[in-house]
C-alpha positions as a printed NumPy array, in Angstrom:
array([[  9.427, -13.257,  -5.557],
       [ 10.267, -10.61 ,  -7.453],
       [  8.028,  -6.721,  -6.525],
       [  7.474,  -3.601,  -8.791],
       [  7.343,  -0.761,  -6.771],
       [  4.94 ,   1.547,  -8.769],
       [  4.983,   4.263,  -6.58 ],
       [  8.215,   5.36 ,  -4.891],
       [ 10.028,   8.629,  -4.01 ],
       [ 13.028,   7.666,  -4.016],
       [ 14.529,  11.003,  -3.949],
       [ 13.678,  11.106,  -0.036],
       [ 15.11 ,   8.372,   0.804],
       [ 18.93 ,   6.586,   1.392],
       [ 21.015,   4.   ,   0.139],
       [ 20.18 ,   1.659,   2.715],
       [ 17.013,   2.112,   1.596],
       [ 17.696,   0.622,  -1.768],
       [ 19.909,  -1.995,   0.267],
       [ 16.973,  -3.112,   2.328],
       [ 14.649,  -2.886,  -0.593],
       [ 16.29 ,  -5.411,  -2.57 ],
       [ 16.776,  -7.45 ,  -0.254],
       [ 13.445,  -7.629,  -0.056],
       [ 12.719,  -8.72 ,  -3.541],
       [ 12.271,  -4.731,  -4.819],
       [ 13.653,  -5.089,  -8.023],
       [ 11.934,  -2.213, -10.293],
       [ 11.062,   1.316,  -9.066],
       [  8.654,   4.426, -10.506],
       [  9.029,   7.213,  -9.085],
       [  6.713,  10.081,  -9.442],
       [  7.314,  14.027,  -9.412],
       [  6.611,  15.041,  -6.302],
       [  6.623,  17.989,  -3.637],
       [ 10.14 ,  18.638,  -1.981],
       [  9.349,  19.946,   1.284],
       [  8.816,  24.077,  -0.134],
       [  7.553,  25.564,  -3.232],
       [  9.883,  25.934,  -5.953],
       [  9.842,  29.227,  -7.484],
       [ 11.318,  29.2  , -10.991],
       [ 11.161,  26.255, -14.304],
       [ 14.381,  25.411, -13.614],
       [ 14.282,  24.096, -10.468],
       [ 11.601,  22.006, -11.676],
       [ 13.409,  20.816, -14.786],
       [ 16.878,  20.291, -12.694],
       [ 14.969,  18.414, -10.573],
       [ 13.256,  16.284, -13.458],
       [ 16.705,  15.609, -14.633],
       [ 17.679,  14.047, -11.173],
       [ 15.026,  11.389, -10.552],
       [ 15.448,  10.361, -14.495],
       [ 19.158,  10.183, -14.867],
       [ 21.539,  10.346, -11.863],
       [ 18.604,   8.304,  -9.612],
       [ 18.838,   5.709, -12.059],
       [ 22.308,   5.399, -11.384],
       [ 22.176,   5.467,  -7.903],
       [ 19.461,   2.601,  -7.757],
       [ 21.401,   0.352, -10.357],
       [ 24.083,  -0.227,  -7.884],
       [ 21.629,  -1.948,  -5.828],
       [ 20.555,  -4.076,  -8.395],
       [ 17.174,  -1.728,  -9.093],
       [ 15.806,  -0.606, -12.085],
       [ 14.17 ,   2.782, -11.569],
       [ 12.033,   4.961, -13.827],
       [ 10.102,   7.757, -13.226],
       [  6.929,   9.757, -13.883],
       [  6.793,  13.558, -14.58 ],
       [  4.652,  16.286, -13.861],
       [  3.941,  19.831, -11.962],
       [  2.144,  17.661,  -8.787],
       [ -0.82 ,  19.589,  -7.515],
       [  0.657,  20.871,  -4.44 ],
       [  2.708,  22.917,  -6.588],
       [ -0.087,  24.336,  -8.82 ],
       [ -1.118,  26.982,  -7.309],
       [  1.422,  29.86 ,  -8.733],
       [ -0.395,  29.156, -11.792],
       [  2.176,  31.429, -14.073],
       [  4.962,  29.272, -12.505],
       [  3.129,  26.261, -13.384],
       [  2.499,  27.216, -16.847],
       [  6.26 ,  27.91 , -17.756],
       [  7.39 ,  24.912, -16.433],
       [  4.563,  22.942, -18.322],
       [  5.686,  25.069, -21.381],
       [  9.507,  23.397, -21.205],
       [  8.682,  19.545, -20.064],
       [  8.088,  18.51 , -23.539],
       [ 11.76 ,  16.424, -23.371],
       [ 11.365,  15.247, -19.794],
       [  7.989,  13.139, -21.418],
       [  9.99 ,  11.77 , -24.214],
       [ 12.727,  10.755, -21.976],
       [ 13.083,   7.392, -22.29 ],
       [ 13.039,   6.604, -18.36 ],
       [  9.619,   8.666, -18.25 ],
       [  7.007,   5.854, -17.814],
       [  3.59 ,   8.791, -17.249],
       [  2.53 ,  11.996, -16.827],
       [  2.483,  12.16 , -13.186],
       [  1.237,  13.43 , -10.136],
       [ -1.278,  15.196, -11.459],
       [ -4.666,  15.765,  -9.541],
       [ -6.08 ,  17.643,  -6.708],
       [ -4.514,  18.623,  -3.669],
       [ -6.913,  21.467,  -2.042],
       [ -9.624,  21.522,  -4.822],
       [ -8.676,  24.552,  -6.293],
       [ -9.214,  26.656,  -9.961],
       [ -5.609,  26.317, -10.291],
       [ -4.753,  22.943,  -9.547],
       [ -7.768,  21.749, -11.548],
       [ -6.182,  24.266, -14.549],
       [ -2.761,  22.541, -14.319],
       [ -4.403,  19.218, -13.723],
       [ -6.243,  19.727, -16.609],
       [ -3.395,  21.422, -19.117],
       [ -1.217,  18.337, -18.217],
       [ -4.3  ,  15.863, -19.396],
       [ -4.973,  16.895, -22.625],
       [ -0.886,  16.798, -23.088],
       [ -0.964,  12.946, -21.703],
       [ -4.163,  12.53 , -24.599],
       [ -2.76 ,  14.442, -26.975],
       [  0.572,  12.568, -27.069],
       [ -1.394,   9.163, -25.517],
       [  0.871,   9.239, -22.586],
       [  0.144,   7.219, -19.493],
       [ -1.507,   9.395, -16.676],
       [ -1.251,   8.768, -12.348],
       [ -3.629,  10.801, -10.321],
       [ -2.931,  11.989,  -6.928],
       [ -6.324,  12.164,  -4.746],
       [ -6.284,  14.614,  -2.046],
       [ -5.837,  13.448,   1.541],
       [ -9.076,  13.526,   3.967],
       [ -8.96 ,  16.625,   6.057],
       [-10.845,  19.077,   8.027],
       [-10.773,  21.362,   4.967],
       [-10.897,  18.912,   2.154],
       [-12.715,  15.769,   0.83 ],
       [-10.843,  12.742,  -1.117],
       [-14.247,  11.453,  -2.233],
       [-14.865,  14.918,  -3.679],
       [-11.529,  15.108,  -5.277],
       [-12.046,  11.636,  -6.526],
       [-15.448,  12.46 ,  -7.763],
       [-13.978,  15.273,  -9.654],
       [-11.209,  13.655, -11.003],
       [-13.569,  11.189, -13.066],
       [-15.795,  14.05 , -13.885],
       [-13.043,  15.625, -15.531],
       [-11.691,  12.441, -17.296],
       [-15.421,  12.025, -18.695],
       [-15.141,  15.581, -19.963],
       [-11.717,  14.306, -21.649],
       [-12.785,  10.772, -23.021],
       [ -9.374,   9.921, -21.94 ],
       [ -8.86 ,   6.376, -22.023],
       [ -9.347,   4.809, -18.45 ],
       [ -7.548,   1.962, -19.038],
       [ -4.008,   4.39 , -19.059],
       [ -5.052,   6.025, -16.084],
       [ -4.304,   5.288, -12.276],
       [ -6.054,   7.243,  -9.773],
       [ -3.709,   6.713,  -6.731],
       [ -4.387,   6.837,  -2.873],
       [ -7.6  ,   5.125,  -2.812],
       [ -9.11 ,   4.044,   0.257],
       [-12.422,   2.736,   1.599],
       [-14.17 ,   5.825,   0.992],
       [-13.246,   6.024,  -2.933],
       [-12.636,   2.567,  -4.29 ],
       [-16.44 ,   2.322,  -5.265],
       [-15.735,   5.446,  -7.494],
       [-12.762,   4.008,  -9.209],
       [-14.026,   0.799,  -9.908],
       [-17.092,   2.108, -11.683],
       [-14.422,   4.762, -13.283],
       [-12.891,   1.702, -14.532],
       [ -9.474,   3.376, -14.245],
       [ -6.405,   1.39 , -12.54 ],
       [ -6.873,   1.506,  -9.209],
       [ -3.923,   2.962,  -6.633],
       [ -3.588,   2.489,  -2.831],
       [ -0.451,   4.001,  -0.845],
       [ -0.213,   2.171,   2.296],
       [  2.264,   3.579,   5.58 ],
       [  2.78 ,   2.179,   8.853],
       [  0.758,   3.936,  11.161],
       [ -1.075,   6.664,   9.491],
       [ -3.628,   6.964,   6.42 ],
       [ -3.654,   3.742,   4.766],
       [ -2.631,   0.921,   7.082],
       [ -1.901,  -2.906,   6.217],
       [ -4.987,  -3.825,   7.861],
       [ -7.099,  -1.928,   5.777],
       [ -5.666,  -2.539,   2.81 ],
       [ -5.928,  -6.137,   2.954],
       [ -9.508,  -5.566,   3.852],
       [ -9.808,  -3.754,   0.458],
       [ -8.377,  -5.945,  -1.638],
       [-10.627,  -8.975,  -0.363],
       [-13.52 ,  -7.13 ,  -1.057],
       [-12.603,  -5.427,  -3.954],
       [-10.417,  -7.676,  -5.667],
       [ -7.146,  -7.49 ,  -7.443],
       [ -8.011,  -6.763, -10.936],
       [ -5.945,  -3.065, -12.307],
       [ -5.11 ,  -2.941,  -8.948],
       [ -1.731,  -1.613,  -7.914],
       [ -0.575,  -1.147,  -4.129],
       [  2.287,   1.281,  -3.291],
       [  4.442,   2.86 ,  -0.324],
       [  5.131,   6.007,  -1.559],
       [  7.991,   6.722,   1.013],
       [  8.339,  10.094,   1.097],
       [  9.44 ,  13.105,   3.511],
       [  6.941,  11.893,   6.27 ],
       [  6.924,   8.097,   8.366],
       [  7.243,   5.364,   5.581],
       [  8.622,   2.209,   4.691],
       [ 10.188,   1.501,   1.557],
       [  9.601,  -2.127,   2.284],
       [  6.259,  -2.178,   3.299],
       [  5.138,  -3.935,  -0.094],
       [  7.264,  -6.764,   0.819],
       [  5.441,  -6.849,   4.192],
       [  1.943,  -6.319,   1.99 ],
       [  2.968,  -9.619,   0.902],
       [  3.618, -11.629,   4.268],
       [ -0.269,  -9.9  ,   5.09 ],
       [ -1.833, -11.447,   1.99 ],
       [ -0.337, -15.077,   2.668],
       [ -1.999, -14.98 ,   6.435],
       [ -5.144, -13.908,   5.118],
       [ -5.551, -16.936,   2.454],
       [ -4.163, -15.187,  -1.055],
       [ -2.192, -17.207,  -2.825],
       [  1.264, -16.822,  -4.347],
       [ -0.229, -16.194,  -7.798],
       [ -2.355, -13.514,  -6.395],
       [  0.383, -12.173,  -4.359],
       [  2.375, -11.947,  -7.382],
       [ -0.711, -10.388,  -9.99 ],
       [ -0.87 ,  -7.519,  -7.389],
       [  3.202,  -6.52 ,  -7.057],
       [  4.087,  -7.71 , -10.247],
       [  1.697,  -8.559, -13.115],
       [ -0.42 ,  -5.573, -12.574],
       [  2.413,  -2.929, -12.431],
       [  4.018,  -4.458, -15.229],
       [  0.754,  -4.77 , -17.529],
       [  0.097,  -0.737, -16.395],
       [  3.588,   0.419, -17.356],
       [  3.977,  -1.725, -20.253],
       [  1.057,   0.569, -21.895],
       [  4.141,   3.58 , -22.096],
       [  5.954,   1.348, -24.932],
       [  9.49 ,   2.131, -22.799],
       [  8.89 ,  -0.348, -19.538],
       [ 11.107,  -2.847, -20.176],
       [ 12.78 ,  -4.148, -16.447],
       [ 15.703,  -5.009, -16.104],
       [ 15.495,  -7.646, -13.285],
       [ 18.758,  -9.374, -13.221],
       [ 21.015,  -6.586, -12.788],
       [ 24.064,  -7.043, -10.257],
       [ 24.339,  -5.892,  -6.749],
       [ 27.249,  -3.607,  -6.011],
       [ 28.245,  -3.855,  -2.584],
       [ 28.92 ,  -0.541,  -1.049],
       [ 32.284,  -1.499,   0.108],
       [ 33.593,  -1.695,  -3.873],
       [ 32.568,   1.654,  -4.633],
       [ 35.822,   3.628,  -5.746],
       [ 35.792,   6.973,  -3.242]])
């Protein structure tokens, strides 16, 4: 079968990675703006940066046969030098209109702070103003902070909006928070790892309960212990717990596509042709 990978960060990761992915089936990849292991500290390290995972990352995964997009924003764990923030906001006007930019994303909480809910909030009314698709990070359960209460929040401040929930995925769901987002009535995220967070197990667990309906699963794959394949794998769980192919293939395929579709430039290229490494001109 054929898998959208809605949530990737591909930027961390090899070409073997893309070699195993498709493989795998991985034939389409969205790739959010994320955090790169230390706080930037001008625009233009944002906007170079912007410029990589929409252009030359493109390039990289169509020699594997994969065709990636992205989704930009200032992610949360970057809000915090709120000036910073701003005047990168102030210059990502043609990174949105770029025609691999599928959303306005990660935007959301990280800590719970006035400043990431100030750039999570600038970077919403942009996404309504312009009726640009929107993902949502949640915040990750800690000692210090809450995903429920982020999650809680985040809905609170797309009532406040009236942005339309049906453009909107709040991401990183787990047991605690899929409650909230279902009675949001937003698209529905889960980021699943091997070991830590959210496991196989419990995502399985989810989706029999909750159901697949605007329900997207992801791996994420970033700086930390992931597995670009693990949606593949999500797949060989959902056969030995009774789903069938159809629903296997609503959840990594119909329901990505129907999301990204919304941004009027998704249009997947799933029959491009592998490049074996060992062509490639040095």
């Amino acid at each position: 079968m054929i898998i959208i990978e809605p949530h990737i960060h591909m930027f961390s990761r090899t070409t073997e990675d893309y070699l195993s992915m498709y493989e795998q089936g991985i034939r389409v990849t969205v790739e959010p703006s994320f955090w790169l292991g230390s706080p930037r500290r001008h625009p233009g390290t944002f906007w170079d940066y912007f410029d990589c995972i929409l252009d030359f990352e493109a390039q990289r995964a169509e020699r594997f046969g994969i065709d990636h997009y992205a989704n930009i924003a200032v992610n949360p764990k970057e809000a915090e030098d709120i000036d910073l923030a701003n005047a990168t906001i102030d210059g990502m006007a043609p990174y949105w209109q770029h025609e691999r930019c599928l959303a306005v994303g990660e935007i959301g909480y990280n800590l719970i702070t006035p400043n990431e809910e100030a750039v999570f909030m600038r970077q919403l009314e942009i996404a309504k103003q312009h009726n640009y698709l929107v993902m949502i990070h949640t915040p990750h359960d800690t000692p210090q902070v809450s995903k429920k209460r982020g999650v809680e929040r985040t809905i609170a401040v797309l009532r406040e909006l009236g942005y339309d929930h049906d453009r909107i995925i709040i991401d990183h769901n787990t047991e605690d928070t899929m409650d909230l987002t279902r009675d949001a009535d937003t698209w529905a995220g889960m980021t699943v790892y091997p070991y830590s967070k959210l496991n196989p197990v419990r995502c399985i667990d989810i989706l029999k309960k909750w159901g697949l309906e605007k329900t997207m699963v992801n791996s994420s794959a970033d700086w930390g212990v992931s597995d670009p394949t693990t949606l593949p794998k999500i797949a060989g769980h959902m056969r030995e717990n009774g789903f069938t192919e159809a629903q296997i293939e609503k959840l990594l395929f119909d329901n990505p596509a129907a999301f990204y579709r919304q941004s009027g430039k998704f249009n997947p290229r799933l029959d491009l042709p592998f490049i074996h490494p060992s062509t490639y001109q040095r």
